[in-house]
N, C-alpha and C positions, 0 to 999 in steps of 0.2 A: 115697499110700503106704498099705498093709496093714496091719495092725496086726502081721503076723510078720514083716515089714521092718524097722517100728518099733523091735521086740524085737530084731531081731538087731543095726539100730543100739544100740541101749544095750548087750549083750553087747557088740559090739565095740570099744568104748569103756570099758565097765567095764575087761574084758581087756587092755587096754591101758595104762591108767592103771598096772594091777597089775603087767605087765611093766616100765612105766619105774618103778614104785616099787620093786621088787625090785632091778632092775638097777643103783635107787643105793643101794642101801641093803646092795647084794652088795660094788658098790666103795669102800663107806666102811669096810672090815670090818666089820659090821654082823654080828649073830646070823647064824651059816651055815644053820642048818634055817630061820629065819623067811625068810630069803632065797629057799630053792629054794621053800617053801610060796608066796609070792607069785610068783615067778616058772611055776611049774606052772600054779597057778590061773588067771594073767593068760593063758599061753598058751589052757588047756580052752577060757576063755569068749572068748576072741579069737577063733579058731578055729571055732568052735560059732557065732558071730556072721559071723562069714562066709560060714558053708557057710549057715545060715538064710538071709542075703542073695542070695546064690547063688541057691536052689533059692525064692523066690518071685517072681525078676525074670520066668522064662521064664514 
């Protein structure tokens, strides 16, 4: 493994963490802006962690 695999594993796992923590924390009524703020963020690095994965396999 690369070291920008590496990173984009952990982005994609941060990111994700951030999406299921948004998404209970949206369906608990939970603060509405701290909700979409985690859920946003969780998708950027999700996302960004992927395409990282993507683009150092080939």
């Amino acid at each position: 493994m690369t070291p920008k695999s590496i990173i984009g594993f952990i982005l994609t796992l941060v990111g994700l963490v951030g999406l299921i923590y948004g998404g209970i924390d949206f369906t608990k009524g939970g603060v509405a802006q701290a909700s979409f703020v985690y859920l946003i963020m969780g998708g950027i690095l999700f996302f960004a962690g992927i395409s990282l994965i993507r683009t150092t396999k080939g």
